[in-house]
Every structure is written in structure tokens, then in C-alpha cells.
C-alpha positions in Angstrom: -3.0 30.1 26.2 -3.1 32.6 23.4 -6.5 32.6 21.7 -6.8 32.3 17.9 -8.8 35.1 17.0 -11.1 34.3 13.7 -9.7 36.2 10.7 -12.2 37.4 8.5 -12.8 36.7 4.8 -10.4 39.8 3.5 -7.5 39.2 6.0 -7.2 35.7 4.4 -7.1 36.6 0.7 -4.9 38.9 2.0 -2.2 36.9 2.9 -3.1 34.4 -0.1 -2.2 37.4 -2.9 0.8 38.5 -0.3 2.0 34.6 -0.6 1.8 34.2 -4.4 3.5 37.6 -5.1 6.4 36.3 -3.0 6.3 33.1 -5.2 6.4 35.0 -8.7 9.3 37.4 -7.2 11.3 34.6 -6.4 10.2 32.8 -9.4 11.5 35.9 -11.4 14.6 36.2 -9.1 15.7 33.2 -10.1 15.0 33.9 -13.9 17.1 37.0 -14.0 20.1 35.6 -12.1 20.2 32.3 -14.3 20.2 35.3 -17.6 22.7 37.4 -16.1 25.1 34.4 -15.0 24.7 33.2 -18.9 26.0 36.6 -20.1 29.0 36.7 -18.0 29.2 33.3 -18.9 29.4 31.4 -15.5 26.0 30.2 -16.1 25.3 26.3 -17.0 26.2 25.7 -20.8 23.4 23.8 -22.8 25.0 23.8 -26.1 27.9 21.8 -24.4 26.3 18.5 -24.2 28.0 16.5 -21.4 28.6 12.8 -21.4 26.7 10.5 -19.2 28.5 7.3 -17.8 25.8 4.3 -18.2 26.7 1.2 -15.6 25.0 -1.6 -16.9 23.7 -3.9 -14.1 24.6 -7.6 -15.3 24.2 -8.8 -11.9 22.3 -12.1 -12.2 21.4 -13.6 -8.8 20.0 -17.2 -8.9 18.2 -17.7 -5.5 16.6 -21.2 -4.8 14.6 -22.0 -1.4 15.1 -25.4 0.2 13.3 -28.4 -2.2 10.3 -29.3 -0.5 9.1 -33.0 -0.9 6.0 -34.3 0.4 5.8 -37.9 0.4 1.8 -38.8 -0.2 1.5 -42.9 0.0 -1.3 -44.1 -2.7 -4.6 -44.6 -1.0 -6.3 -48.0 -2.0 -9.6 -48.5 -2.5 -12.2 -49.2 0.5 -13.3 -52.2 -0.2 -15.8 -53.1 2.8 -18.9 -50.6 2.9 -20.3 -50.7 6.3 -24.2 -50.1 6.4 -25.8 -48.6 9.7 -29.7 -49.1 9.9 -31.7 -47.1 12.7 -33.3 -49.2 14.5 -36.6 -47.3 16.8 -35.8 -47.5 20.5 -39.1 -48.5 22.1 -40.4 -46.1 24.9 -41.0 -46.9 28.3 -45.1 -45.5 28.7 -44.6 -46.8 32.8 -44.7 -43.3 34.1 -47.8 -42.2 32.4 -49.0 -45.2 33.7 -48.5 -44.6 37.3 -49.6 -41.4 37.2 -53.8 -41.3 37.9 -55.1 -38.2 38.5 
């Protein structure tokens, strides 16, 4: 495996300035090829504006689901109330009984 050796502080501004003077040369390349094609006169016209074709998109889609219906049956009034009263459970006191120590 190669090993990547750590480039120091000036190697990497280095290729930094060598990367953004490529960009402005092509940036600039670009410029001067887009003026000379304009003075020949094969470049892109702007003063001839061109007409745009507008399709207007009257599509109306009316989508419905499935009707859901939920059937609910109307709930009477309770008409009992039922009371529950605790009633204490006596304890059995037999085994401490028995046991005499």
C-alpha cells in the first residue's frame, strides 16, 4: 500500500492558488470566446428576443377514496348502579396459637 506522505502547510496553498488560477483562466476562456463568436456573429443573439411556447396545465384530476361508514348504535343510559361494599375477612389467629415457645 502506498503511504500518504503529510504535505506541509506551503505544498497545500500551493495547489489551492494553482486550482483557482486554473478556474479564472477558464473563466476568462470562456469570456473571450463568447466576444469573439459575437463579432463574427455566430455567437447567441440577445437583442433577438425568442418566443417561448407556454402549455398551460388544465388537467383537473378529481380522486375520491372509498366512502367509509361507521355504523355507531346509540348507547342508552345505565340505568342499574351496582354498589360493592368491602366487607373485612376475619383472620384465622390458630397458628399463633399453637405455637408455644
Amino acid at each position: 500500500m502506498a503511504k500518504k506522505k503529510k504535505e506541509s502547510f506551503f505544498s497545500q496553498l500551493k495547489n489551492q492558488i494553482i486550482a483557482a488560477v486554473g478556474v479564472i483562466l477558464t473563466a476568462l476562456g470562456t469570456m473571450f470566446i463568447d466576444e469573439v463568436k459575437s463579432f463574427i456573429g455566430i455567437g447567441d443573439d440577445e437583442s433577438n428576443p425568442q418566443t417561448e411556447v407556454v402549455q398551460e396545465n388544465n388537467q383537473s384530476v378529481n380522486v375520491e377514496g372509498p366512502t367509509i361508514v361507521v355504523n355507531i348504535p346509540e348507547q342508552q343510559p345505565v340505568k342499574e348502579k351496582v354498589i360493592v361494599k368491602e366487607v373485612p375477612v376475619e383472620k384465622k389467629k390458630e397458628k399463633e396459637e399453637e405455637i408455644d415457645w
